[in-house]
Every structure is written in structure tokens, then in C-alpha cells.
C-alpha positions in Angstrom: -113.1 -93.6 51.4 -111.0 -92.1 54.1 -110.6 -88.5 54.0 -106.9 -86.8 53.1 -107.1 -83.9 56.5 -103.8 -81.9 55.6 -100.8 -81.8 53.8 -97.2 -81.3 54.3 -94.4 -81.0 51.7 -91.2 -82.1 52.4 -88.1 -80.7 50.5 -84.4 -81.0 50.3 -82.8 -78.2 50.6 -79.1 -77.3 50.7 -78.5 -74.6 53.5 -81.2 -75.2 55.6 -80.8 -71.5 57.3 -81.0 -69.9 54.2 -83.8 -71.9 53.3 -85.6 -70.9 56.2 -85.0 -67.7 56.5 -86.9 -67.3 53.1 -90.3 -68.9 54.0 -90.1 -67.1 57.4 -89.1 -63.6 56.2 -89.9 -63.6 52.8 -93.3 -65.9 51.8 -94.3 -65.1 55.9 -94.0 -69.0 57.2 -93.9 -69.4 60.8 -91.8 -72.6 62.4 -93.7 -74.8 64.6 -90.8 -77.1 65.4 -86.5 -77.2 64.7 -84.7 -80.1 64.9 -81.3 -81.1 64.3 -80.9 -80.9 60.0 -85.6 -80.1 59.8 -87.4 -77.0 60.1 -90.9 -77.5 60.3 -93.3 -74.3 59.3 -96.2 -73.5 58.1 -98.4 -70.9 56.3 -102.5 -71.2 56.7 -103.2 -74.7 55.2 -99.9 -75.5 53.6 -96.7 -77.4 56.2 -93.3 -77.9 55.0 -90.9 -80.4 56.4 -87.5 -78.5 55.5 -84.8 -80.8 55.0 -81.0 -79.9 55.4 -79.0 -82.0 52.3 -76.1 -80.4 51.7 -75.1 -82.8 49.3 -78.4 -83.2 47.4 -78.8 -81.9 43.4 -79.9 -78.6 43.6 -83.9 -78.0 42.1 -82.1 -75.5 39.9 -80.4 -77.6 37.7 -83.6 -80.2 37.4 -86.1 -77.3 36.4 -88.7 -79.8 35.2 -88.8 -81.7 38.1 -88.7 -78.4 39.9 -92.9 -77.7 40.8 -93.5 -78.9 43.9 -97.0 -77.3 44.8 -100.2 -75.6 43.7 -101.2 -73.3 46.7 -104.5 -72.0 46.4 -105.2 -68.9 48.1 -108.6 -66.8 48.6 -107.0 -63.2 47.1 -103.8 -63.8 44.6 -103.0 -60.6 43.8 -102.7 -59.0 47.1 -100.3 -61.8 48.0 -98.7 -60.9 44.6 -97.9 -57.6 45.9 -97.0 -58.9 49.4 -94.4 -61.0 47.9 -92.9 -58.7 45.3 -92.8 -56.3 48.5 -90.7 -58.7 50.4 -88.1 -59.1 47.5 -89.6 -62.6 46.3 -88.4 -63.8 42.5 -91.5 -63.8 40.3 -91.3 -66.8 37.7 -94.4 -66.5 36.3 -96.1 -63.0 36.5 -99.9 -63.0 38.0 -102.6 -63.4 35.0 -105.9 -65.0 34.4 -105.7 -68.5 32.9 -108.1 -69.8 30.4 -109.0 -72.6 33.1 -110.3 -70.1 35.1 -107.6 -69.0 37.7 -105.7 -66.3 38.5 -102.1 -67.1 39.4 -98.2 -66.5 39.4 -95.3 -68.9 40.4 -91.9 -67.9 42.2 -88.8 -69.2 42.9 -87.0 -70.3 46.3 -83.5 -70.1 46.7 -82.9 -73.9 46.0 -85.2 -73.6 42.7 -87.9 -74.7 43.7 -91.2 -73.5 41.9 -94.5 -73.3 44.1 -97.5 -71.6 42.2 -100.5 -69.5 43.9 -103.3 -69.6 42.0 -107.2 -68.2 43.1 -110.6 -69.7 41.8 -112.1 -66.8 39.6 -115.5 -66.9 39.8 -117.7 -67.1 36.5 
């Protein structure tokens, strides 16, 4: 079977700056490309295709359609702190799941919900 070699989420969002600004100065995205109404960044493994819809409903008011990824990351809790540092809305606090992660969930400013979660080892 062919093999799946990256990913890249692509999201509506309503003020693209806004949106933008937040990955790049608050989660620590860097943009790769910006085209008329798209921002294209990245973080590590994970791309995002931002996509300027002004006119789009907003993630907020369809909270359980809201997840749109499970990140996994090599140390959870230090990005924990990196994020709350940076001013980041905490929707689920970091804890230890019984299927064996570690992991929290924020918030974007379109209401989105992305979760970071970190294998623990047995």
C-alpha cells in the first residue's frame, strides 16, 4: 500500500491576519508561503493551509465539530508551559490519560480545538 508522507490541515478561518498571527506568535508556526486569502505555515511535522472565509460559520458555535487534530509531540509538558507562556487558551488542562498519554487541548481564535498529546512510556 502506498505510504501517507505528510499531512497538512486546511482550515477556514474568518480574519485570516488574526488567524495568523496566532500560530506564528503564539503556538510558534513559521509561514512558508502567503497568497492572496491562504497562509501556509508550519510547525515540525504538522502544515496548515489557512483559509481566509469571512463569511464561513465560525468553529465556535459548532463545538462538536470543532477537533480538528491530534498533534503528537516528543515532550508535552514543556510545550504546555511554552504555550501558557505565550498567552494560549488552555481547553483541556495537561494530564495523563488512562490510554496511556499525556495531553491538553487549546483553543484558536476561530474555535478550533487541536490537542497535543505525548506517548508515555510503560
Amino acid at each position: 500500500m502506498p505510504a501517507i508522507t505528510e499531512s497538512t490541515f486546511v482550515l477556514a478561518v474568518l480574519d485570516l491576519e488574526r488567524s495568523r498571527r496566532f500560530y506564528i506568535d503564539q503556538l510558534g508556526f513559521t509561514e512558508d508561503l502567503r497568497v492572496e486569502g491562504w497562509s501556509f505555515l508550519r510547525r515540525g511535522a504538522c502544515r496548515l493551509r489557512l483559509g481566509h472565509c469571512p463569511d464561513a460559520v465560525p468553529m465556535s458555535r459548532c463545538p462538536d465539530h470543532s477537533w480538528f487534530a491530534y498533534l503528537h509531540v516528543d515532550d508535552a509538558a514543556a510545550l504546555h508551559r511554552e504555550l501558557g507562556e505565550r498567552g494560549v487558551e488552555i481547553w483541556h488542562p495537561l494530564r495523563d490519560t488512562p490510554w496511556g498519554m499525556r495531553e491538553f487541548a487549546i483553543t484558536t481564535p476561530d474555535g478550533h480545538r487541536l490537542v497535543f498529546g505525548e506517548r508515555l512510556t510503560a
